[in-house]
Phi, psi and omega in degrees: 000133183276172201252139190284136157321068200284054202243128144225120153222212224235151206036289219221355178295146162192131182299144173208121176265127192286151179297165161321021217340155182245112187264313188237168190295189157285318190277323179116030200247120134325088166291075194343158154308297171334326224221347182296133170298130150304151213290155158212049165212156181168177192260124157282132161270336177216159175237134169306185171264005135318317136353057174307322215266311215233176195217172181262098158135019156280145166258114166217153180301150180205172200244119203268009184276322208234013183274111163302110183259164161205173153258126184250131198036042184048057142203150186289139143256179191209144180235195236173099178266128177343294187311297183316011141275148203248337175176153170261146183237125199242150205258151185277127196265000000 
């Protein structure tokens, strides 16, 4: 469980802590930097109060161009204006 997130921000922004890069193959092969995906997917943890679309604890795609990252408490985030989500992704049950 992640631990709450003492970030707010403001009006239509929203934090997301991003997946994982994928450093190696399946097989255990090194992956150049050059060649590793850029993150575009993650859990949002916090939304400003502007925010209509998403909510905290949706995973969703976002456009990774235009997200600011930074660190907090030693772990990487991504901010983020609403409209820069591209879609919430729900897994079939």
């Amino acid at each position: 469980k992640m631990k709450e997130l003492k970030i707010t921000p403001i009006g239509d922004r929203v934090v997301l802590k991003p997946d994982a890069i994928k450093e190696t193959t399946d097989s255990g092969i090194l992956i150049a930097s050059q060649h590793r995906e850029m993150q575009t997917r993650g859990v949002v943890v916090a939304v400003g109060k502007k925010a209509k679309h998403v909510s905290i604890g949706d995973y969703v795609m976002f456009q990774n161009h235009v997200a600011t990252k930074f660190l907090f408490d030693d772990e990487e985030f991504f901010i983020f204006r609403e409209l820069d989500v591209m879609a919430i992704l729900k897994e079939d049950k």
